[in-house]
Structure formats: structure tokens, C-alpha cells
VOBA-1610 file (N, C-alpha, C; in pm, whole numbers, padded with zeros to 5 digits, always signed):
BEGIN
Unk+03751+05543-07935Unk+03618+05523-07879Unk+03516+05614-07947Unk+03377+05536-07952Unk+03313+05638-08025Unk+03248+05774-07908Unk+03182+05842-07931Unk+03127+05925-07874Unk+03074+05880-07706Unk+02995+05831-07726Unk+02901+05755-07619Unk+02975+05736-07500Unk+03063+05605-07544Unk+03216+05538-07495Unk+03278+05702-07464Unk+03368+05731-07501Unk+03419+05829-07429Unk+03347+05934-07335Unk+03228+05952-07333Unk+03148+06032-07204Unk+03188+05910-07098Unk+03099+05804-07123Unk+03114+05707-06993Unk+03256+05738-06904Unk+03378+05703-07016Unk+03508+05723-06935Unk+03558+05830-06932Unk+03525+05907-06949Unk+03545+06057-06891Unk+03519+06047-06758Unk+03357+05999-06716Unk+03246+06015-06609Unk+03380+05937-06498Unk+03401+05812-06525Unk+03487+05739-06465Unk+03602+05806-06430Unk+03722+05885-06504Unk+03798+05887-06482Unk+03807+06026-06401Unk+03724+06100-06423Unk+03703+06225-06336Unk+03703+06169-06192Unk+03643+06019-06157Unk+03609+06001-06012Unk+03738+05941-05965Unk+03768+05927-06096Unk+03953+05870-06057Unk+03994+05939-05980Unk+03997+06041-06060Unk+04112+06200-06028Unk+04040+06232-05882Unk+03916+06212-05811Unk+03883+06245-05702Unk+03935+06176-05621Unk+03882+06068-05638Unk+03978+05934-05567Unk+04134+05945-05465Unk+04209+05968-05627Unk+04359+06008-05591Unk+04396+06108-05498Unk+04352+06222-05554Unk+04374+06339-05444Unk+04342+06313-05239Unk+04257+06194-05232Unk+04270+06183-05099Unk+04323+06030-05081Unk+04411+05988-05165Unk+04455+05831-05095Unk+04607+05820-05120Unk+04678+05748-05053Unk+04789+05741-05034Unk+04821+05652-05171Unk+04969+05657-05177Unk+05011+05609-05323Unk+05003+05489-05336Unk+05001+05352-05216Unk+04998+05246-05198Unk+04876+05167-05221Unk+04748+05262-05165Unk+04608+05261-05181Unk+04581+05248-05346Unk+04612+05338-05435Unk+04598+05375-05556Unk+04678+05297-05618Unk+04770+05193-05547Unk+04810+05094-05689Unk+04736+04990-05632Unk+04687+04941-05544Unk+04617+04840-05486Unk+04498+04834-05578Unk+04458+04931-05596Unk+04312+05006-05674Unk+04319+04978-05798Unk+04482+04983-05844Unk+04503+04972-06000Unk+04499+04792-06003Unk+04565+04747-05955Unk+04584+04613-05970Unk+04425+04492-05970Unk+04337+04577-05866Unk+04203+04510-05851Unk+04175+04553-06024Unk+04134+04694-06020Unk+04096+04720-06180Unk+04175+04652-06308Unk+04269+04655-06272Unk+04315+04552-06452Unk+04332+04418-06430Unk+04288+04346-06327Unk+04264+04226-06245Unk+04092+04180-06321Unk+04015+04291-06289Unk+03901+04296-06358Unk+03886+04259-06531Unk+03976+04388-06559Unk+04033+04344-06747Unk+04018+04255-06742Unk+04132+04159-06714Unk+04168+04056-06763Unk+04086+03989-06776Unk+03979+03950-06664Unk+03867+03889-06622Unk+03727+03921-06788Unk+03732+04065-06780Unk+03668+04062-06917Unk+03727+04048-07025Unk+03880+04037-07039Unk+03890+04021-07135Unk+03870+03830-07171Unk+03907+03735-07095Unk+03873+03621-07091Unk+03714+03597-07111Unk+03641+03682-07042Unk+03499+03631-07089Unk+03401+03702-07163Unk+03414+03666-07300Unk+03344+03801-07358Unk+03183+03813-07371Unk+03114+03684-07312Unk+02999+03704-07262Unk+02974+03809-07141Unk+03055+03783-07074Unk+03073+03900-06978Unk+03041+04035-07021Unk+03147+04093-07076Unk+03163+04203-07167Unk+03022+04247-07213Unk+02961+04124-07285Unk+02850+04241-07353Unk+02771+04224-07299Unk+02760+04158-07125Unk+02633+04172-07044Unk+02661+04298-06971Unk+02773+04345-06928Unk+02816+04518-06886Unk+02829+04573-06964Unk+02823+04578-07083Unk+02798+04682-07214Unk+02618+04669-07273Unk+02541+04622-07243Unk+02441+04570-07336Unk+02332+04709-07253Unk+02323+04766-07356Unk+02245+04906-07387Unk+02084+04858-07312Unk+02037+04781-07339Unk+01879+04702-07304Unk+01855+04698-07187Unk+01987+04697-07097Unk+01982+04673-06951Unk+02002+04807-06891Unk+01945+04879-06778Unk+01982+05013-06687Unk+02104+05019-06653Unk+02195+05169-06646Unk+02323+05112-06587Unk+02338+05090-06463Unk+02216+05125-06359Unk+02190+05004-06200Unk+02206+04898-06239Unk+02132+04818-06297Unk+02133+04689-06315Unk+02270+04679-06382Unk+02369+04693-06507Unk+02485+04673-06509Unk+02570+04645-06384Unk+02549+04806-06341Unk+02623+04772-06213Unk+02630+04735-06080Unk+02512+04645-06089Unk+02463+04569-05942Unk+02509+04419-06000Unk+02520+04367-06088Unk+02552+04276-06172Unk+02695+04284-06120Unk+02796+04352-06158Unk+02927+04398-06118Unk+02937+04347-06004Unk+02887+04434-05921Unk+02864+04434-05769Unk+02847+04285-05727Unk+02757+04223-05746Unk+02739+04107-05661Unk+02806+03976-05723Unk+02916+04012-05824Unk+03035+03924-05910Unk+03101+03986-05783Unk+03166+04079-05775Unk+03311+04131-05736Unk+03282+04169-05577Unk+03180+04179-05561Unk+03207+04242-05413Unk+03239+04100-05288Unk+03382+04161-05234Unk+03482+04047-05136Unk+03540+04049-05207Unk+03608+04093-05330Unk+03654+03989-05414Unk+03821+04078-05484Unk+03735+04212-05443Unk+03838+04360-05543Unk+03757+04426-05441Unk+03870+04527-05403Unk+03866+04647-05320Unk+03739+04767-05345Unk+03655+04770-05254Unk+03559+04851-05215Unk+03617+05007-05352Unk+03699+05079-05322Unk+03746+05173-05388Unk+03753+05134-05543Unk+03808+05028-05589Unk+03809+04957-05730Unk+03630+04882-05769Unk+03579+04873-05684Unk+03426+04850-05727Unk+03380+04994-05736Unk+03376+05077-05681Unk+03315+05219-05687Unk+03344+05238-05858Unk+03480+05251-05855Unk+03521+05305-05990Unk+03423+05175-06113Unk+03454+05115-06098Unk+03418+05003-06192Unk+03286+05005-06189Unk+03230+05030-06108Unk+03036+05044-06110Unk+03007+05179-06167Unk+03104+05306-06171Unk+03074+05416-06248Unk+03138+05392-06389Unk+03221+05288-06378Unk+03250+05238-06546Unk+03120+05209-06641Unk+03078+05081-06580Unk+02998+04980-06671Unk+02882+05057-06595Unk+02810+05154-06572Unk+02685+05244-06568Unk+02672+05312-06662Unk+02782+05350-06727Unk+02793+05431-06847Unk+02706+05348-06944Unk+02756+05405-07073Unk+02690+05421-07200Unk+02793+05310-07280Unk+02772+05212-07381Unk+02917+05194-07414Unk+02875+05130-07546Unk+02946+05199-07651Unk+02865+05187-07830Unk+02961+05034-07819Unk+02989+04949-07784Unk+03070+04820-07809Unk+03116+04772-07648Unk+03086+04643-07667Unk+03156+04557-07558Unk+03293+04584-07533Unk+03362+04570-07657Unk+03515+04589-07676Unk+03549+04717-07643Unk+03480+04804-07660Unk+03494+04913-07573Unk+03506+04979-07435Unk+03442+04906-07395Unk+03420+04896-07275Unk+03554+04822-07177Unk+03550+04726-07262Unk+03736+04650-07168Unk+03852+04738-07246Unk+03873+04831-07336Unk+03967+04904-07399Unk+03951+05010-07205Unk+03826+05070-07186Unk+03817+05139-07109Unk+03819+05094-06974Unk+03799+04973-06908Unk+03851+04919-06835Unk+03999+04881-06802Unk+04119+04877-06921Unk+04234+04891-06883Unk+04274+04996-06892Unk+04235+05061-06988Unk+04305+05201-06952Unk+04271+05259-06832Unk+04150+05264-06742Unk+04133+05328-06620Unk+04273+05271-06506Unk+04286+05135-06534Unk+04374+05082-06439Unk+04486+05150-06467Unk+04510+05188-06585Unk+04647+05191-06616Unk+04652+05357-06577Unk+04534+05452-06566Unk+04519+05561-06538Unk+04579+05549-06386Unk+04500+05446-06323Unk+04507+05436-06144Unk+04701+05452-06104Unk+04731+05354-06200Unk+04860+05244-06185Unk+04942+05424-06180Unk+04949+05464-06301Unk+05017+05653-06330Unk+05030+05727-06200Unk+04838+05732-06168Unk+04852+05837-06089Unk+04876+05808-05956Unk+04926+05670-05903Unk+04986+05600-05803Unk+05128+05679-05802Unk+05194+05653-05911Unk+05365+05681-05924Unk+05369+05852-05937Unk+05256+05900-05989Unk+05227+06071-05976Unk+05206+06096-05787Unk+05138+06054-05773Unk+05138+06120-05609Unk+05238+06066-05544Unk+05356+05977-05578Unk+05436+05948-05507Unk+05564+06027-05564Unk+05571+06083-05670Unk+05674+06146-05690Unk+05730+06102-05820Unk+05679+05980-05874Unk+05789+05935-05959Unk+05769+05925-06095Unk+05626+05986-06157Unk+05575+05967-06287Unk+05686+05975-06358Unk+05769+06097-06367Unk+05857+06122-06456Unk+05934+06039-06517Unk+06029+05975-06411Unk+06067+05812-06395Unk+06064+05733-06447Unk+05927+05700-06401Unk+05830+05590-06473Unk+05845+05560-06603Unk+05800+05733-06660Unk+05841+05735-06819Unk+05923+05732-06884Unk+06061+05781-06836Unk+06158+05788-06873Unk+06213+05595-06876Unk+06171+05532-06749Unk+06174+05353-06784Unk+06137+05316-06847Unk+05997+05339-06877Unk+05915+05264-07020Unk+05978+05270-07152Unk+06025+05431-07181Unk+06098+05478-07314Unk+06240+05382-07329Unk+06330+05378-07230Unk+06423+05321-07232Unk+06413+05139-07223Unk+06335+05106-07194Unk+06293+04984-07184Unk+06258+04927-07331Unk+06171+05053-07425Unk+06156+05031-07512Unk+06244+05031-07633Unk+06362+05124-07590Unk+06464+05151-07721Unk+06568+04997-07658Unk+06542+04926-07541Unk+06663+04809-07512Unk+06611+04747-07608Unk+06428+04697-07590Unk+06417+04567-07693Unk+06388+04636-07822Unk+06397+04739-07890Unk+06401+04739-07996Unk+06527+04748-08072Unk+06646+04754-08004Unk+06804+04739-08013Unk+06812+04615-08030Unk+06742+04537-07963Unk+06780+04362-07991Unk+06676+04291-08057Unk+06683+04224-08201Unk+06593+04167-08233Unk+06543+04033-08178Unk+06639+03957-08122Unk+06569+03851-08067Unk+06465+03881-07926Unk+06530+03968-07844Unk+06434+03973-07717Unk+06323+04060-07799Unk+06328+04119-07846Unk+06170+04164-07919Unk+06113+04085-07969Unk+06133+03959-08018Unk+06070+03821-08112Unk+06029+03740-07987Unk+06106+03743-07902Unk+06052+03654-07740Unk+05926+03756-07717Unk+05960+03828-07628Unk+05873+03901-07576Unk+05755+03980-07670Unk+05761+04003-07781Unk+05634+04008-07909Unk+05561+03880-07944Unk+05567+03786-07903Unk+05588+03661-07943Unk+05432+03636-07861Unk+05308+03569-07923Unk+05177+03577-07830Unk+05196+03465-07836Unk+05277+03362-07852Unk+05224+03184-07899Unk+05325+03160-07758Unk+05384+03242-07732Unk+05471+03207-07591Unk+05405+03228-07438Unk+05419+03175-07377Unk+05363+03169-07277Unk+05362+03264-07186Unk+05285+03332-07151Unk+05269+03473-07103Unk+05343+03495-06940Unk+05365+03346-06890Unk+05418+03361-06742Unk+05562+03369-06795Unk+05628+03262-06879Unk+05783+03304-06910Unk+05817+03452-06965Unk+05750+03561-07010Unk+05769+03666-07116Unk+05783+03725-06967Unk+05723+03748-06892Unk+05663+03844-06799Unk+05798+03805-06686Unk+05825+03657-06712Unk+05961+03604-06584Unk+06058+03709-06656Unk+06131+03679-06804Unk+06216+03741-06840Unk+06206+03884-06817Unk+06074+03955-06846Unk+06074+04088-06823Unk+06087+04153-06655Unk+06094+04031-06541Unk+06115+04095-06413Unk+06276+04037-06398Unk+06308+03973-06471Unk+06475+03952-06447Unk+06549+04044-06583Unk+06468+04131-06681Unk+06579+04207-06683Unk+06587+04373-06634Unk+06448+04367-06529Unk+06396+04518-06493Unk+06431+04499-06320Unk+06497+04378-06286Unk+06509+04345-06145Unk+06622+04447-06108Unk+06554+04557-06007Unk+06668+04631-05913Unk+06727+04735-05995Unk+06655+04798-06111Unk+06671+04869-06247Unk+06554+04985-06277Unk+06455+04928-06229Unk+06324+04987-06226Unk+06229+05021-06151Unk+06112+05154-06125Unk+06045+05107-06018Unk+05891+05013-06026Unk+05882+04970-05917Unk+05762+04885-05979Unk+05690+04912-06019Unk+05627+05009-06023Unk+05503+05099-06139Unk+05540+05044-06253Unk+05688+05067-06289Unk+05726+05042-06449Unk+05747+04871-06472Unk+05787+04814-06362Unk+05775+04677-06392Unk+05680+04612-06431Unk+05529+04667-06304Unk+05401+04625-06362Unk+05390+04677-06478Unk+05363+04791-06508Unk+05314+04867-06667Unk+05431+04764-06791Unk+05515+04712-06763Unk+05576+04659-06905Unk+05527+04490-06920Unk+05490+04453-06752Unk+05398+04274-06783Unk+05285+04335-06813Unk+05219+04458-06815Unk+05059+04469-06852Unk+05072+04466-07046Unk+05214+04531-07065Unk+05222+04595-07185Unk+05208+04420-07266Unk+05273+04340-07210Unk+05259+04225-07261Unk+05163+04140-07288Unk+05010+04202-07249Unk+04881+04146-07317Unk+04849+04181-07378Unk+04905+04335-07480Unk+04870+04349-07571Unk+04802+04456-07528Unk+04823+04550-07441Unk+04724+04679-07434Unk+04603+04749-07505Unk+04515+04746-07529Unk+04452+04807-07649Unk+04431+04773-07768Unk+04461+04607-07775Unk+04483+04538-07849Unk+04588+04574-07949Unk+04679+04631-07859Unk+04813+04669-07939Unk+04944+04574-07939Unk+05060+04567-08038Unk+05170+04542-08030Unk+05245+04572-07852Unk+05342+04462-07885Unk+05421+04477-07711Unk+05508+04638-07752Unk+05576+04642-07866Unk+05613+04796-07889Unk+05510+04922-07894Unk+05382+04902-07934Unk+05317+04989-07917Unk+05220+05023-07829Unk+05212+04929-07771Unk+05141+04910-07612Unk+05265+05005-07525Unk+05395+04964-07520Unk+05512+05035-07452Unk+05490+05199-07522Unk+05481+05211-07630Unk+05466+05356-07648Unk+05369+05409-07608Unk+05238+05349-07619Unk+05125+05434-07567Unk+05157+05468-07409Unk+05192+05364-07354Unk+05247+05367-07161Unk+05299+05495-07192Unk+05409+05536-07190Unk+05458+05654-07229Unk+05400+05772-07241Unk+05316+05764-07398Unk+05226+05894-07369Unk+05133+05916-07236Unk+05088+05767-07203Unk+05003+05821-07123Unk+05068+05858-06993Unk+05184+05846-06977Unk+05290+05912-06790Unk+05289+06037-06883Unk+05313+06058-07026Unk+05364+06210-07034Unk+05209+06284-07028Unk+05114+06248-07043Unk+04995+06319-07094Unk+04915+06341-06889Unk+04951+06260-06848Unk+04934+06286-06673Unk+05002+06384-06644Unk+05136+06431-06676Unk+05215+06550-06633Unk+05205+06660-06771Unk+05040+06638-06820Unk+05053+06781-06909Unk+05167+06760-06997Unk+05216+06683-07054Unk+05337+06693-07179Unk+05253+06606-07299Unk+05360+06632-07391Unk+05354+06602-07513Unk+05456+06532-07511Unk+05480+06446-07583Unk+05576+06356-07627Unk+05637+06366-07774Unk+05769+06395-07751Unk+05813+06400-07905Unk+05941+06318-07922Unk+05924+06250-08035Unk+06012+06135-08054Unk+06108+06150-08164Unk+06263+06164-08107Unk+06364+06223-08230Unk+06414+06103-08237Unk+06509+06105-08379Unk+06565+06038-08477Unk+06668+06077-08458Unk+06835+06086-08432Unk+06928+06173-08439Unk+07014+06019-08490Unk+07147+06076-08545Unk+07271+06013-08592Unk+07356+05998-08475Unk+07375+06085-08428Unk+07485+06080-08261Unk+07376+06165-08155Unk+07397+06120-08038Unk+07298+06187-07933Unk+07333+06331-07935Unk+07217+06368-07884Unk+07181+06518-07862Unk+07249+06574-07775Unk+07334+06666-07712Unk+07403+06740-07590Unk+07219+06762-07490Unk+07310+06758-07348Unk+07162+06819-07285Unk+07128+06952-07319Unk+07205+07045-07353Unk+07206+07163-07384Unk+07118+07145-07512Unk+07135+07089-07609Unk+07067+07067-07765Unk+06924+07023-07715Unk+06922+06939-07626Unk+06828+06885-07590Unk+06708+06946-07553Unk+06730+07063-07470Unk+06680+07179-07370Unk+06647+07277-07474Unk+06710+07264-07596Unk+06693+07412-07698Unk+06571+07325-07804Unk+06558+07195-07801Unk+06469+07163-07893Unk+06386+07141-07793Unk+06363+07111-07708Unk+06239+07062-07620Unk+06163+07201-07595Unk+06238+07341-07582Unk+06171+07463-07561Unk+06095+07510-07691Unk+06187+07507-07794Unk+06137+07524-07948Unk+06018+07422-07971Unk+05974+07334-07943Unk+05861+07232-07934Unk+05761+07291-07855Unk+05781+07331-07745Unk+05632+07371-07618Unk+05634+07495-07686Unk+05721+07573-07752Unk+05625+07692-07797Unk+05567+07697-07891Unk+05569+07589-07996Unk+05512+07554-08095Unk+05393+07474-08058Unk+05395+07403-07967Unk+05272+07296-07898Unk+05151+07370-07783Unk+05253+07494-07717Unk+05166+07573-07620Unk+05196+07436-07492Unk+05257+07368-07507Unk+05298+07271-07348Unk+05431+07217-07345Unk+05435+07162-07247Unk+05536+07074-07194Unk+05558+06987-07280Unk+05704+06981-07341Unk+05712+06839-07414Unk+05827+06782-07368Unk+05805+06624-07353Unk+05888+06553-07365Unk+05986+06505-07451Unk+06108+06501-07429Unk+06209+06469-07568Unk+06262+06330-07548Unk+06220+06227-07638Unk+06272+06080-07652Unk+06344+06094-07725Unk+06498+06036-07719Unk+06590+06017-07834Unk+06616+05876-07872Unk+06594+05866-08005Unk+06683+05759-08081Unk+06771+05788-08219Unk+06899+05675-08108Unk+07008+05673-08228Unk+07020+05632-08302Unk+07045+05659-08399Unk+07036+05558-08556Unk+07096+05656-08628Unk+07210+05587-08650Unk+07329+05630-08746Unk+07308+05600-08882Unk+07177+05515-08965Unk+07136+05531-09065Unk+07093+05663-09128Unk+07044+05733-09071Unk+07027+05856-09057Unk+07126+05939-09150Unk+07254+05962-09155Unk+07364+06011-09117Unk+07387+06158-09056Unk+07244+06217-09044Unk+07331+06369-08971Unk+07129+06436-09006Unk+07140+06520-08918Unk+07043+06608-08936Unk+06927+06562-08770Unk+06764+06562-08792Unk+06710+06543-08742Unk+06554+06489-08770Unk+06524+06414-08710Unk+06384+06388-08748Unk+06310+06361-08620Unk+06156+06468-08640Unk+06070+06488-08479Unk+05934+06428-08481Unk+05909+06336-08429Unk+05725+06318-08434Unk+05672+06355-08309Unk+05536+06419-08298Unk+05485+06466-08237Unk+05384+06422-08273Unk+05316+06363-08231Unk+05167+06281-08234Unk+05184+06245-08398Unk+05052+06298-08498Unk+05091+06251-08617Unk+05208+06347-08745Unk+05230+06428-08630Unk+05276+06555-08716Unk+05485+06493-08728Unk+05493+06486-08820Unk+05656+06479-08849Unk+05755+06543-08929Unk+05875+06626-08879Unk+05973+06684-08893Unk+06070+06628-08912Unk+06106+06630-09077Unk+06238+06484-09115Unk+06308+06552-09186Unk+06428+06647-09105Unk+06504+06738-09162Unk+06665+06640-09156Unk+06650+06501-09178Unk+06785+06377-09198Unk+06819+06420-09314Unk+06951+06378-09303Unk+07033+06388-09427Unk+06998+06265-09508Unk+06972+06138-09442Unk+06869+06006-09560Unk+06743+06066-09631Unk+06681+06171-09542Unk+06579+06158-09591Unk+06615+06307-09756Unk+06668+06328-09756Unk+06730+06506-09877Unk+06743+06378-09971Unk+06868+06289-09928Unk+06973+06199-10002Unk+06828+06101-10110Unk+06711+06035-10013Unk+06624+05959-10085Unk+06535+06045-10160Unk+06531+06199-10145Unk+06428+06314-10243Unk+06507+06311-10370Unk+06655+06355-10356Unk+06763+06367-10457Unk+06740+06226-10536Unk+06697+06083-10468Unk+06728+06023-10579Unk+06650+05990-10633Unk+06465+06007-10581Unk+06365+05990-10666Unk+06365+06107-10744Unk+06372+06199-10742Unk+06414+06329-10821Unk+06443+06251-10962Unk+06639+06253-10910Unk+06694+06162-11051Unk+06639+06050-11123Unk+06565+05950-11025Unk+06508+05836-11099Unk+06399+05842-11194Unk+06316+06022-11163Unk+06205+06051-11252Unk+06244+06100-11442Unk+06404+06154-11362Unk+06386+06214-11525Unk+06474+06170-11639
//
């Protein structure tokens, strides 16, 4: 987001965080569901969009516009938020619905945060994400935009049925519109950061040949927050291509101490001289 865009949703999401602190966890997904209920709504009409983004107009008038669309329609609490959305400032239409799902998806978090279960949550999304990237066909279904968005979303509640909690069920059919106008894998990763970035963590994503001991686990995740100054999260993936060593990403920063990766230096090395 450019500048502008990010004050607006700051402004918004601060009233989030007020919000939460006095409503029950049930309230706050109700809240989430009206708000990315809304998305969708802009994302289908993009005349819409740039009549709640269009700079020419006051953000009263934006958001009385809002108001007399939605009100009966989405929860009193989910219009509040959404009228301090589109009051803002917003350098792009498309901006503006980037910031409209992410608030929901903010709501949807801090639902499963006041109930206890963010952690959870994340730990489902990650694992959800290393199942379909283990299988290439259910990643070709479910990546798949020419498929019909009610079957992707059936398969994804019959293979998360009685496995998952519903925070994470909803967050993986949201992941399936393409979040942010992202990939269904990278829509699932961003979910992730954003449960780890609600509980103050960092997210760091290893590479290993055979899994990590919890003990190994606990000695790299500490060696990380003191290098980061926070909480980090440790995602593991196995991949025995690899054959031995380690490799760490941490946002854009990466640590590729694999034995593939020495083995492919050694052979551009040789291939130069």
C-alpha cells in the first residue's frame, strides 16, 4: 500500500483492536464474516470500489454512501469499522478492497486470539499448507480459478472436517479467492504470517532433510528471537532433496547452510574453470 492507503488502515485497524478488547469471540467473527462479506461485494463491483475510494468525494459522504447500501444488511459493529475504512484516504480503488479483506481477516485472527486459539489456528494453516503442497494434484484442484469456487471450498471442508477449528476452515475457503490477489499457496502463507504477526512473532520457514528433534527445534527458534529481538515461529519442511544441513527464511532474509546448496557452489565453481 502506498502511504496514504496505509494511514487510512492503520486508522481502521486501531478501532479494530478497540473493538475486540470489549466483545466476546463469537461477536468478533460475526464482525469478520459481515466484513469480508463486504470484500467480496467490492470485489465483484468495481464501480463500487472507486466510488468508496474516489478522492473528489468527503470521507462523510464515502461513508454515508456505505451506510445507506449496508445498513440492515451487516452488523452495526462491521458498518462502524467499514465507515472508518472507506473515510480514509485511499491512493487506488484496489487498495482499498486489498484493505477491506485484510481488516476481516484481522477481525477473523483476533476472534481465535481472544478465544484462546490463535496459535492453533496457525499451526492449521501451515500444516494445511505443507498437505497440499505434498500432493500435486489437490494443489492443481484447489489452485485451479477456472474451477468452481463452491466445489474447491466443498473439498476444502471435507478434508478439514473434525480436523480443524473453524477460524482455520473459514481462513483456508477465504484463502481460495485469492487473498491479495495472491496464489491459493501464498494467500495460505500470508494467513500464517498474519496469526504469527497478531501474537508478536516472526515466522521462520526451515528446509531440513529429516525433521528437527523438539529439542533442535527450541535451540533454533531461541537462536532466531535473539537475532530478530522477538518471538519466532518455527515452520518445518521436509525435503530430503536437500540431503543434510539447513535452510531458514525469515521474511526476505535467507540462511541456506544445505548440503545441495555447498554441492551446487562446488559445481558452478568447477563448471567455470
Amino acid at each position: 500500500m502506498q502511504a496514504a492507503s496505509r494511514e487510512s488502515y492503520k486508522i481502521a485497524a486501531e478501532r479494530l483492536d478497540a473493538y475486540v478488547r470489549g466483545a466476546e469471540p463469537s461477536a468478533v467473527a460475526t464482525t469478520a464474516d459481515d466484513i469480508l462479506s463486504v470484500a467480496a461485494l467490492l470485489r465483484r463491483e468495481p464501480r463500487l470500489r472507486r466510488a468508496l475510494a474516489d478522492s473528489a468525494r468527503s470521507g462523510e459522504d464515502r461513508s454515508g454512501l456505505l451506510d445507506g447500501m449496508l445498513r440492515g444488511k451487516v452488523g452495526a459493529d462491521a458498518l462502524d469499522l467499514l465507515g472508518a475504512l472507506v473515510s480514509g484516504r485511499w491512493s487506488t480503488p484496489s487498495e482499498l478492497l486489498d484493505a477491506t479483506e485484510r481488516l476481516g481477516v484481522a477481525a477473523l485472527l483476533a476472534s481465535a486470539d481472544t478465544a484462546g486459539d490463535l496459535g492453533e489456528v496457525e499451526d492449521e494453516l501451515f500444516r494445511f499448507g505443507q498437505v497440499v503442497a505434498s500432493s500435486p494434484q489437490l494443489s492443481s484442484v484447489l489452485s485451479d480459478p477456472m474451477a468452481p469456487a463452491e466445489q474447491r471450498a466443498t473439498l476444502v471442508d471435507q478434508l478439514l472436517a473434525d480436523k480443524a477449528r473453524p477460524v482455520t476452515s473459514y481462513l483456508v475457503g477465504f484463502a481460495l479467492t485469492g487473498f491479495g490477489g495472491r496464489s491459493f499457496a501464498g494467500a495460505l502463507t500470508r494467513l500464517v504470517e498474519l496469526a504469527a504477526e497478531r501474537r508478536d512473532r516472526q515466522v521462520a520457514y526451515v528446509t531440513v532433510a529429516a525433521p528437527l528433534s523438539d529439542e533442535e527445534e527450541q535451540r533454533l527458534g531461541a537462536r532466531l528471537s535473539a537475532i530478530y529481538g522477538r518471538e519466532v515461529s518455527v515452520r518445518q519442511t521436509v525435503n530430503p532433496d536437500v540431503l543434510g544441513g539447513v535452510s531458514v527464511r525469515v521474511g526476505s532474509d535467507l540462511y541456506d547452510g544445505t548440503i545441495l546448496r555447498r554441492l551446487n557452489e562446488t559445481r558452478n565453481a568447477l563448471a567455470k574453470r
